[in-house]
Structures are given as structure tokens and as C-alpha cells.
C-alpha positions as CSV (number, residue, x, y, z in Angstrom):
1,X,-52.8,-36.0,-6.6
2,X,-56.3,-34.6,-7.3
3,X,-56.5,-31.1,-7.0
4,X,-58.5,-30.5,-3.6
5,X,-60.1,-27.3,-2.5
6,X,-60.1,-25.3,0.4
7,X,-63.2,-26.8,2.1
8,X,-62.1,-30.6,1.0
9,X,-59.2,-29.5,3.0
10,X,-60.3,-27.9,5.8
11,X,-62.9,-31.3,6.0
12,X,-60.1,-33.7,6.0
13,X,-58.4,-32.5,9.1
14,X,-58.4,-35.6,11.7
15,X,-57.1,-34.4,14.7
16,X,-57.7,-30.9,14.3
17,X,-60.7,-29.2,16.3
18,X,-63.1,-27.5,13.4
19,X,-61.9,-24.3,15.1
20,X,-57.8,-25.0,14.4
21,X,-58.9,-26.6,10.8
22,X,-60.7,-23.0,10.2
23,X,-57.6,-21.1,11.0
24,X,-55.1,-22.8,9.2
25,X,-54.1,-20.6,6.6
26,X,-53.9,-22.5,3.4
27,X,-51.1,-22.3,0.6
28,X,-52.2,-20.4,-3.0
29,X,-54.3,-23.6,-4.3
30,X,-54.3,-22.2,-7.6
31,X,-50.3,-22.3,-7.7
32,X,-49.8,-26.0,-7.1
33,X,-48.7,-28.6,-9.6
34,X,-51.0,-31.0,-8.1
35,X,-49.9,-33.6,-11.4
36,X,-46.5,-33.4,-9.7
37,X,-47.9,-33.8,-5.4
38,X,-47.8,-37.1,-4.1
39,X,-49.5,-35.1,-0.8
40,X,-49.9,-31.4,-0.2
41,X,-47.6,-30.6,3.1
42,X,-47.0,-26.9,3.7
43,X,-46.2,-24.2,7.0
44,X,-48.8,-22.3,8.4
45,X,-47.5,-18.8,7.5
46,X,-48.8,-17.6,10.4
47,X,-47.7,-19.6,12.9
48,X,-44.7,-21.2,12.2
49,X,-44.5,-24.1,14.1
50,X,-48.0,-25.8,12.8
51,X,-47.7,-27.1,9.5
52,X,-50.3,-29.5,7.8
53,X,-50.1,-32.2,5.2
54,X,-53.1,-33.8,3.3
55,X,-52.8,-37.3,2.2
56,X,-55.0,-38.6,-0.4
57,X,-56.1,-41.9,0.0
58,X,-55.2,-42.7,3.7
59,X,-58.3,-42.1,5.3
60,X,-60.9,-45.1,5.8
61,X,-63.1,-43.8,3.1
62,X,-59.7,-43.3,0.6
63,X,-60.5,-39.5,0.7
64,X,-57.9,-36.9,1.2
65,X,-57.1,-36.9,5.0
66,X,-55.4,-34.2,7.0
67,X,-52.8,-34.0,9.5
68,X,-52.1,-31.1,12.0
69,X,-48.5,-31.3,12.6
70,X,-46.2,-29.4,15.2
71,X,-42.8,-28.7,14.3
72,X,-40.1,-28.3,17.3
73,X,-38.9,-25.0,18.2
74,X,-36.5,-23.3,15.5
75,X,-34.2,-22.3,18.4
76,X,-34.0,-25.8,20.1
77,X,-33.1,-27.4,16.7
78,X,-29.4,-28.2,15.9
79,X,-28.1,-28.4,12.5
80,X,-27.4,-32.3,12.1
81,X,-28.1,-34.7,8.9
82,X,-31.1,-36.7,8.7
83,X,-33.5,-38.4,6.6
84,X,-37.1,-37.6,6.0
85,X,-38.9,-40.7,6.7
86,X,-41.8,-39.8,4.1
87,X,-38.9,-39.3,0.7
88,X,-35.7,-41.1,2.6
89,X,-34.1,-38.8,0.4
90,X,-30.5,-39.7,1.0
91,X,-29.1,-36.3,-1.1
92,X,-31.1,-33.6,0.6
93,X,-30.3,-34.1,4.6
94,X,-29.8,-31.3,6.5
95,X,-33.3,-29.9,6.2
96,X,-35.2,-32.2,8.3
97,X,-37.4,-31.6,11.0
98,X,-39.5,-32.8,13.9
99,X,-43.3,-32.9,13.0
100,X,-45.7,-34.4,15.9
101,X,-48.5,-34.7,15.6
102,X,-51.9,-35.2,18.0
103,X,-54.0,-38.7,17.3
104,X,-57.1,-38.2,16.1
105,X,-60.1,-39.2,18.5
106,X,-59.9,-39.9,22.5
107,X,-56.3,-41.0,22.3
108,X,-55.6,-37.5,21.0
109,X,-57.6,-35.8,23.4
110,X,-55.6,-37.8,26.0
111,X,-52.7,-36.1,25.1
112,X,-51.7,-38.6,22.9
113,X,-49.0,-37.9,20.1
114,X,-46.8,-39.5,16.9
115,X,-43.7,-37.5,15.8
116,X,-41.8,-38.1,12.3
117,X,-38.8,-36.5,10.8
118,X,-40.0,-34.8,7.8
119,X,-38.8,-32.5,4.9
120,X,-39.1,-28.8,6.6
121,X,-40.6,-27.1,3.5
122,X,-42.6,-30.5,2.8
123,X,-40.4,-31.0,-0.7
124,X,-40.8,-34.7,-0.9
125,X,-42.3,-34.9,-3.7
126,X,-39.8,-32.6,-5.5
127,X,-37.1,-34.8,-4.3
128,X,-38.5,-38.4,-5.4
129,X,-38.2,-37.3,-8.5
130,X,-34.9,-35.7,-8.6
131,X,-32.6,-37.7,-11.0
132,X,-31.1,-40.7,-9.3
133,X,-27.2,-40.4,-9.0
134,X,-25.0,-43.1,-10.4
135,X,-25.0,-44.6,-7.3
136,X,-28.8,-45.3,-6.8
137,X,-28.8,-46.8,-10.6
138,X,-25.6,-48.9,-11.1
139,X,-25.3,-47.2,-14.5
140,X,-26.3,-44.4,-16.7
141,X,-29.7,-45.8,-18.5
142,X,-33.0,-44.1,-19.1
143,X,-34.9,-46.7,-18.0
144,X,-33.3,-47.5,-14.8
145,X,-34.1,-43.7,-13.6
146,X,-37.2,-44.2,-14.2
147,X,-37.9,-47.1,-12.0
148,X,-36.0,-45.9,-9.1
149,X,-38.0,-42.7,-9.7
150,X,-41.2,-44.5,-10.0
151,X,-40.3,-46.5,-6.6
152,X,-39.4,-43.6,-5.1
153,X,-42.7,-42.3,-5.2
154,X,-44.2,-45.7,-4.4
155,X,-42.7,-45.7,-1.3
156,X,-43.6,-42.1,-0.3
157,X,-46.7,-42.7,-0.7
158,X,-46.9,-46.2,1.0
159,X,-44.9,-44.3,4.1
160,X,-47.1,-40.9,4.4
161,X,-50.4,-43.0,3.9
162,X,-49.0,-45.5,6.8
163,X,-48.2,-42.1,9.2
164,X,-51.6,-41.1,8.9
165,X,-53.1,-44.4,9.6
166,X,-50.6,-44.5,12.8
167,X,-52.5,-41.1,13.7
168,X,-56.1,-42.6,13.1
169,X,-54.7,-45.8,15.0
170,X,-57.4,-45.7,18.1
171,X,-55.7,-48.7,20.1
């Protein structure tokens, strides 16, 4: 991912009002490895239950396009397994959360929503490229990890780009 500033950002928000895309208070840009982001997802650090992710390349232009995300109540959530439909991460399960999120335009301003299970700290991309178990590979060989790694990220980025399009999706 190219390394995006704070008003590329704040510009890319579709179904955020400019007001809500003004207050979201942004992660340390200047700390991210952006070689290793296939998206930049984080927690408002304000106010816990909005949380934003920034896909590059989903947009209709193939900009970076923003999501404003709402995560379910901490104390309504219960502690079961799952499996982040953006990473499908099969190892790390029990840290999984409701995001919905608003569709952009009049079908958002309707009221209407899309919700996901997602990472909760937005570590996707940290766990496509964990190594593959055994499992995953059929045997211990340098080159197999490497294309289930590289498939791995593929697919998270073929799944968060297709979520965003699902929240520009005017029909």
C-alpha cells in the first residue's frame, strides 16, 4: 500500500459526512509499515465503537476509498470463534468482530447498512503473512509458503475491495 496522508484520508471517506471524516482521529501515519498494509483499518481512539478502514484501489477512480465502520457494543459481544471475512484467517479466531457499516449515497442516508465480521484490531494483513502451518502447505517447502502467503494476500485484497464496492453499491 502507498503511504496516504491525513487529508488523502480524510477525502476518501464514502459514507462519512465531511463533519464525521474531520473527527476521526487518525492512527500515527508516520509509524505504519505501509510496504507491509494491504489496507489501513484502525479504532477510533476516541470513540471506541467507530473504526475506519481505507482501501486502496476500490473506489471508481482506483484511489484509496474509506469506510466508516460501527463495531457492536463490547458488552453485547460473547466470546465465540469466528473468521474475519477480509484474512479468513483460520489460526487467529477469537478476535472477531461486527463492523457495519452505512452505504454511501441515498441508500445510506435511508438508513441503509452492510455488516462484516472483521479482525478487531484490523490485523489482517499481519496475519496473511503469518507462516502457513503444515496443514495449509502439505509439506515443509519454501516455495509452497510463499504461494499460500502470496494468495493469501490476493484474496484479502480481492474481499476488502469487493466490501467496499458492496458499500458504494447504489441499487
Amino acid at each position: 500500500m502507498h503511504p496516504l496522508t491525513e487529508k488523502q484520508i480524510r477525502a476518501s471517506f464514502v459514507n462519512a459526512s465531511r463533519r464525521e471524516a474531520a473527527q476521526a482521529a487518525l492512527p500515527d501515519l508516520t509509524a505504519l509499515d505501509w510496504d507491509r498494509l494491504d489496507y489501513l483499518g484502525w479504532v477510533d481512539r476516541k470513540a471506541h465503537l467507530l473504526a475506519y478502514a481505507v482501501v486502496p484501489g476500490a473506489g471508481p477512480d482506483d484511489g484509496p476509498t474509506g469506510v466508516l465502520l460501527r463495531a457492536t457494543d463490547p458488552k453485547l459481544r460473547t466470546r465465540r470463534g469466528g473468521v474475519c471475512a477480509w484474512c479468513e484467517d483460520v489460526v487467529r479466531t477469537e478476535d472477531v468482530s461486527l463492523y457495519v457499516a452505512r452505504r454511501a449515497g441515498a441508500p445510506g442516508r435511508r438508513g441503509n447498512t452492510i455488516g462484516t465480521l472483521l479482525c478487531t484490531d484490523f490485523a489482517c494483513s499481519r496475519n496473511v503473512r503469518r507462516r502457513p502451518t503444515l496443514a495449509e502447505t502439505g509439506r515443509d517447502d519454501a516455495d509452497l509458503r510463499a504461494a499460500v502467503i502470496e494468495r493469501r494476500i490476493a484474496g484479502l485484497r480481492e474481499r476488502s475491495a469487493r466490501f467496499v464496492a458492496e458499500v458504494l453499491r447504489t441499487e
